[in-house]
Structure formats: C-alpha cells, structure tokens
C-alpha positions as CSV (number, residue, x, y, z in Angstrom):
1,X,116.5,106.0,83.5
2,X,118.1,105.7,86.8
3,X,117.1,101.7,87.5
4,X,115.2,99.5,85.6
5,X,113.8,96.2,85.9
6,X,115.1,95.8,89.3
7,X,112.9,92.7,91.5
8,X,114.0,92.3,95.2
9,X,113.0,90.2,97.8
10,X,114.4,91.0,101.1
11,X,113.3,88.8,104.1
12,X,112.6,90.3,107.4
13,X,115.2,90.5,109.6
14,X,117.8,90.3,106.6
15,X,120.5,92.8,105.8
16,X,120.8,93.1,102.1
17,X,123.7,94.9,100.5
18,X,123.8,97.1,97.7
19,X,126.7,97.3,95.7
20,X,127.5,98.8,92.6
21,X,129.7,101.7,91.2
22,X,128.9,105.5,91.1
23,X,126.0,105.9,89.1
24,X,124.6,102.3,89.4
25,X,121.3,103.6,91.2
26,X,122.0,102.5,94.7
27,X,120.9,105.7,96.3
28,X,117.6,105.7,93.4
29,X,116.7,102.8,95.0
30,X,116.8,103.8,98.5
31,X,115.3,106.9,97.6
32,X,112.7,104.9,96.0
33,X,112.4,102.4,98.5
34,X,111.3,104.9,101.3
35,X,109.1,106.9,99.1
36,X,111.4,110.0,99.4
37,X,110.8,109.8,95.1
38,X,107.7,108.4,93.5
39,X,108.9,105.5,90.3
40,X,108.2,106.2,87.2
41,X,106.8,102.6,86.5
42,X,106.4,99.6,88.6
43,X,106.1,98.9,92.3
44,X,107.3,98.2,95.3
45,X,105.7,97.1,99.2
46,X,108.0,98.2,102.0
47,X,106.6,96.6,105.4
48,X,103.5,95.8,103.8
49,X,103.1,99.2,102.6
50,X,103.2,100.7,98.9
51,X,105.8,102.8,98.3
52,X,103.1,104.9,95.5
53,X,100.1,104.5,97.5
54,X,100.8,104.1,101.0
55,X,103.9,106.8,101.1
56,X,103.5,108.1,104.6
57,X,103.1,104.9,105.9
58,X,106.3,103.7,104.5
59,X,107.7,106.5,105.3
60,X,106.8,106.1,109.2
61,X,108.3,102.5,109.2
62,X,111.1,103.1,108.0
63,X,114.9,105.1,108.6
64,X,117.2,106.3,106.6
65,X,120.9,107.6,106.6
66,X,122.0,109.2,103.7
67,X,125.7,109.7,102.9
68,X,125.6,113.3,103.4
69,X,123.0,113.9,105.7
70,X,121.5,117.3,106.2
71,X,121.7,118.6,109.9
72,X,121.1,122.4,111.3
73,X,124.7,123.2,112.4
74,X,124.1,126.1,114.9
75,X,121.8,123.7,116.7
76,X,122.8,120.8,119.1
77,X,123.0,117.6,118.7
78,X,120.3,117.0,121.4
79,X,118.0,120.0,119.9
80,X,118.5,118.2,116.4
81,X,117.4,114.9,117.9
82,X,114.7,116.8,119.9
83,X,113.5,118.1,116.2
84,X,113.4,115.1,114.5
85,X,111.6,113.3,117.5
86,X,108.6,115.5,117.2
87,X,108.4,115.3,113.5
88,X,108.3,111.7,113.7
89,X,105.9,111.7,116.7
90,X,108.5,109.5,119.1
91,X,106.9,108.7,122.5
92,X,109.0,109.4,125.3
93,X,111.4,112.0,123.1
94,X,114.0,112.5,126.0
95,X,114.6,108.6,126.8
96,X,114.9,107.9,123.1
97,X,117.4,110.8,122.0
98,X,119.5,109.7,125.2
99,X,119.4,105.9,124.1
100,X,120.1,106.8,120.6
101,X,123.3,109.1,121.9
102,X,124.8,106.7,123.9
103,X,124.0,104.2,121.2
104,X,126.4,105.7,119.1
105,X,128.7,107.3,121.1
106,X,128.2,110.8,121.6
107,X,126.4,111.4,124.7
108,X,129.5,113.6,126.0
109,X,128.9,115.6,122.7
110,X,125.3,116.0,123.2
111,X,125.1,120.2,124.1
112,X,128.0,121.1,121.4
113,X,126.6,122.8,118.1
114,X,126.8,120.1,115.3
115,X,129.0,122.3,113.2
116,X,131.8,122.2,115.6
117,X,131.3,118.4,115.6
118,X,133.6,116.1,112.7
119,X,132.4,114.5,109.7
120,X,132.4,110.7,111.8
121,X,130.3,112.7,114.7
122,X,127.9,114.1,112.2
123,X,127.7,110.6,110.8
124,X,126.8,109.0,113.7
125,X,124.4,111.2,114.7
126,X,122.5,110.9,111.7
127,X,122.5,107.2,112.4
128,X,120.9,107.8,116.1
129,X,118.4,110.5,114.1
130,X,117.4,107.1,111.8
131,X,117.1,105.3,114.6
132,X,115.1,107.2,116.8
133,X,111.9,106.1,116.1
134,X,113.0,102.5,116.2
135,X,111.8,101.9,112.8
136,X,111.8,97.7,111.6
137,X,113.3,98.9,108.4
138,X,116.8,101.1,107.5
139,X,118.0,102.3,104.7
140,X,121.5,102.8,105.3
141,X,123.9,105.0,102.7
142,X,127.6,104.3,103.0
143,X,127.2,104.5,106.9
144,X,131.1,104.2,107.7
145,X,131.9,106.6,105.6
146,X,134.7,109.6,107.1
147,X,134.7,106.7,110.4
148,X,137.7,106.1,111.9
149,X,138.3,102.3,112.2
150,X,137.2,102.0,116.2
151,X,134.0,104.2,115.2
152,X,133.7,102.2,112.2
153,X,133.7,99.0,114.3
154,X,131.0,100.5,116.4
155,X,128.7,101.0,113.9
156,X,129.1,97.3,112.5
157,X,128.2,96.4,115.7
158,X,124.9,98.2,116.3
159,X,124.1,97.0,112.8
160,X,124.6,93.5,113.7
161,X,122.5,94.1,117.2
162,X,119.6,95.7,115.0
163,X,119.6,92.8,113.0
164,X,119.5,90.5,115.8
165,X,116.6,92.6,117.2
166,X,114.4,91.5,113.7
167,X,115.0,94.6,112.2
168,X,115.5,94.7,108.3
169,X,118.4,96.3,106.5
170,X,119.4,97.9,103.3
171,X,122.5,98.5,102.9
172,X,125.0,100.6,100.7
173,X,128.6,100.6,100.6
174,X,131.8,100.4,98.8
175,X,133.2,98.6,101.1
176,X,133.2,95.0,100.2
177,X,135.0,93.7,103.1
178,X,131.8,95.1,105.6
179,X,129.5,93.8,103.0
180,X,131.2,90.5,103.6
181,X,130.6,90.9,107.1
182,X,127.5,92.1,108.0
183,X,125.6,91.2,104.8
184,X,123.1,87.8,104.8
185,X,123.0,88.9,101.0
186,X,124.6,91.0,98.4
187,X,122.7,92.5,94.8
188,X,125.1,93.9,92.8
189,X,123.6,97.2,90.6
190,X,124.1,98.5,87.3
191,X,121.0,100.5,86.7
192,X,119.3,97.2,86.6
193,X,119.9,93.7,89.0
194,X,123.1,91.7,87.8
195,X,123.1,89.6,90.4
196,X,122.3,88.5,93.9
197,X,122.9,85.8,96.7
198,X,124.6,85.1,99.5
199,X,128.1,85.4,99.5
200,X,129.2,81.8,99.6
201,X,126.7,81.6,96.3
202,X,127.9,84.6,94.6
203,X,131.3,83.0,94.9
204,X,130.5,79.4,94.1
205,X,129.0,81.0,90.8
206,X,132.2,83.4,89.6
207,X,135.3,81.9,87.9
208,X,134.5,78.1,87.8
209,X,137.0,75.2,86.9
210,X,140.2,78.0,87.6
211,X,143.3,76.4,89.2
212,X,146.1,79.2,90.7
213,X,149.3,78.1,90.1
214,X,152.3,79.6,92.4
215,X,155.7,79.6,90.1
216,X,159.3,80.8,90.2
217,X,159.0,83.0,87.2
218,X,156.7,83.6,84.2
219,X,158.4,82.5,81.2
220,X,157.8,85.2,78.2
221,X,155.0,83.5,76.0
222,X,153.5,81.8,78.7
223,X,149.6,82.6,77.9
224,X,150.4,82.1,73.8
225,X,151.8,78.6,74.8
226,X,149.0,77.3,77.0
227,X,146.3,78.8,74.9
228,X,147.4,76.1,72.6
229,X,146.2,73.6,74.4
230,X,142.5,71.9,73.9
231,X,142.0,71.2,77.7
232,X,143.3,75.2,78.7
233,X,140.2,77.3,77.9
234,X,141.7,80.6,79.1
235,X,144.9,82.0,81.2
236,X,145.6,85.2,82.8
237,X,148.8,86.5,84.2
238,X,148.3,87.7,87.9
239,X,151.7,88.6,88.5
240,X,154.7,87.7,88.1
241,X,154.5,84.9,89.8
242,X,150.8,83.9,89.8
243,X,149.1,82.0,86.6
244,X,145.5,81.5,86.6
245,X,144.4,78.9,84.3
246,X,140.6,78.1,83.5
247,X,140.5,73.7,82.7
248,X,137.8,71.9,80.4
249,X,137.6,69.4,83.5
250,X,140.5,70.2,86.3
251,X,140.1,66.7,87.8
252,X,141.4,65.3,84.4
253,X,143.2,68.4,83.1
254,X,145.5,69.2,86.4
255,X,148.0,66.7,85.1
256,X,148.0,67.5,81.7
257,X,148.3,71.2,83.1
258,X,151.4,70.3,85.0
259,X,153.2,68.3,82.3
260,X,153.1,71.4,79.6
261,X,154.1,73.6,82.2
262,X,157.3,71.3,83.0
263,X,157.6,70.4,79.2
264,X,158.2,74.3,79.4
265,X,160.6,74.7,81.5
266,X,158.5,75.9,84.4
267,X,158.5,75.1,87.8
268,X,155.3,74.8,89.4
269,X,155.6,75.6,93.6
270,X,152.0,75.5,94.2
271,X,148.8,74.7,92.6
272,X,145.3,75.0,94.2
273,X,141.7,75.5,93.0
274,X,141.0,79.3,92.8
275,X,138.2,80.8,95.4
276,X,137.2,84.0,94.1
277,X,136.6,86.8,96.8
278,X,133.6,89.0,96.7
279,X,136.1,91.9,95.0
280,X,136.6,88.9,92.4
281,X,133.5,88.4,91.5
282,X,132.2,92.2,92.0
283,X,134.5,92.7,89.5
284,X,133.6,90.5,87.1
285,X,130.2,91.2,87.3
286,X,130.5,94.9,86.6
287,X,132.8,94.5,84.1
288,X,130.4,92.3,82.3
289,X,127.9,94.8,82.8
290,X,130.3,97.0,81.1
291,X,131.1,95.3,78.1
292,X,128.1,94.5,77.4
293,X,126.5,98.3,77.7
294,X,129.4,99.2,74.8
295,X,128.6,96.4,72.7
296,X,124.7,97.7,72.7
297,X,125.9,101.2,72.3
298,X,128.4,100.3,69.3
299,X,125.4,98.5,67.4
C-alpha cells in the first residue's frame, strides 16, 4: 500500500508541505488528492468536493505540477498553453496564457518549440499551465527542481503572491530550506502521517533537554565517561569539536555537566541549549520511522 491512514487538514489559504523520502507517497497523495487515481479505501474533500464522487469537480478546482511534466515538444509554448486553456474551458484564453507567461518568465520564449526550451523553462511553463485557470487549490511536485537559483527565487515568490491571493497549497519538495520558507506547515510522510505542525512546533517537539557544548578537543572515551552519569541520559559526538548531551533537568544538570567535563580534563568554550533545525528533526523523524519498520519486519 502506497499511504495509509493518512488524516490532513489543510486550511484555506495555507501552504502545507510534504516531505518525506523517495517512496514515502508524496506524489500518491497528490495524485490522490486531485482525483488523477481513485483510493482504495477512505476519503478525502478537496474544496468541498469528493475526491471519489465528485472527481471532475475536484479536478476543475484544482492545478497541478508534476515533477516531470508531460508537454508536446514540437508545439510552442503559447500553442501548449492555448491547448490546455480549451481543455480547461479558460475564459479569455489569450489574456490568461499571456499573464501566465509573463508570470513566470517566458513571454520572450513564447513562439519557440518547447523541446528547444531547458529543463527550468519547461518547468516553469508547466507551472503557468497549472495556473492557467486560476484554480484556489495547487498541487505543486518538486517545483524548483532543474531551477537555477534567480528562477528558483521567482517561483518562491509567485508562491508566496498566490498564497497571499487565498489560494491553497500543497507542496512537495526535498528541499527543506524552501519548506522552511514558504511553508505555514510541514507533514512529514512515510507511507503513513509521522508528523505535522508548524515549524517552530515541529522544532519545539524534536530533541528536548539537549545542551551543545563547543570544546577544544574530544577526549577518547568521552561518550563511555558521561554515560556514566545518572543526570546524562544520552551523548553524541557531532564532531570533533561538538558534544551534544541530552540532561534529566538542564537547569539543575548544566553544572553538574560542567564539573565532570572539567574533572575530565576538558575544556568547555561554549555551552548553549540545542535548537534543532527542520533537517534535525526531519531526520529524526524518518529515522524513527525506519527503525521501527525493521523492528516489525524482524518480528
């Protein structure tokens, strides 16, 4: 089974992203989500509409990019547009496939063949083809994918105008730094929901009661040694350098902490309370999701 027991909210106007490794169902559920594939089980209302029952209608509200979008290369990009406009019954075709162009950038471009035109051009177009009927939801695959960083940038930003337009958005990436960005909330995939919030809750919740420590070299035996203590209830070597060390209760523990390490011949340069990033905790999450899939396997 591709996804299972996977329950989303997603406000209007809010731009959710889905994250998750190859093979964690991101694109099942977009498929799913615009009614491109029918579920097996379950349900889903897109826009008020259901995604088994209502299928053209979801399909009419909504847009989608796909990572590799399929375009008719001997055709150009204004007669793709042009194509797509009728099938989606777009008033005032010629005003909305010159908006869309100059939207994203490729109004000069507009009479060349789309096989002459690079895998960012191609990309962008299909992003003005899911926009073209100015649907209030988009599914959006990987959209900065083959971008260069300016074009990249561009497409962050019409993102962020959609959204402020009400418009809602689903979005997939691998790219946690645009998540970061552009996301009002993040559900992490792996074949089923791990985990979702905003970003300041997804971090508040990963890696609790960690302190980094900053020191001028990791003594051999360092982890063995702390592990020792009651108050130390794990440590991991970053680097060479870099100690993080999970307390019972770091108010109390910090100076107990600092003592061993000193009692140890270590000399402590800095010590703050660890922030994980959203890689951090992406990490961890999928790594649970991991462990846990081998344990039920090995049983």
């Amino acid at each position: 089974m591709a996804v299972e027991a996977l329950d989303l909210h997603v406000e209007r106007g809010e731009v959710l992203g889905l994250l998750g490794p190859n093979g964690a169902g991101k694109t099942t559920t977009v498929r799913l989500l615009s009614a491109l594939i029918a579920p097996s089980s379950g349900s889903a209302l897109v826009n008020g509409y259901s995604v088994v029952d209502d299928a053209q209608d979801v399909r009419r509200s909504t847009g989608i990019l796909t990572e590799t979008p399929g375009l008719y290369d001997k055709h150009t990009a204004v007669e793709n547009l042009e194509l797509f406009a009728r099938l989606y019954g777009v008033e005032h075709r010629q005003r909305a496939i010159a908006r869309e162009l100059q939207r994203v950038g490729l109004w000069e471009r507009r009479g060349e063949p789309v096989g002459q035109l690079s895998k960012g051009m191609r990309q962008r177009l299909a992003l003005a083809r899911a926009l073209l009927p100015d649907p209030p939801v988009l599914f959006l695959d990987e959209p900065t994918s083959g971008l260069d960083p300016e074009n990249a940038r561009n497409v962050r930003r019409i993102i962020g105008e959609l959204q402020a337009r009400g418009r809602t958005i689903i979005l997939c990436t691998h790219n946690l730094d645009e998540a970061e960005r552009l996301c009002s909330r993040i559900a992490i995939l792996k074949r089923r929901l791990m985990t979702s919030g905003t970003v300041s809750e997804l971090r508040g919740s990963g890696r609790r009661n960690v302190v980094r420590l900053q020191i001028a070299e990791l003594p051999e035996g360092i982890e063995r040694e702390l592990g020792r203590e009651a108050f130390v209830h794990d440590v991991e070597c970053v680097d060479q350098r870099t100690l993080d060390v999970k307390l019972a209760e770091p108010r109390r523990d910090k100076p107990l902490l600092v003592a061993r390490l000193v009692g140890l011949g270590v000399r402590v340069q800095l010590m703050s309370d660890f922030q994980p990033s959203l890689e951090d905790v992406y990490l961890s999450v999928v790594g649970d999701a991991q462990a846990a899939s081998s344990s039920e396997a090995a049983e």
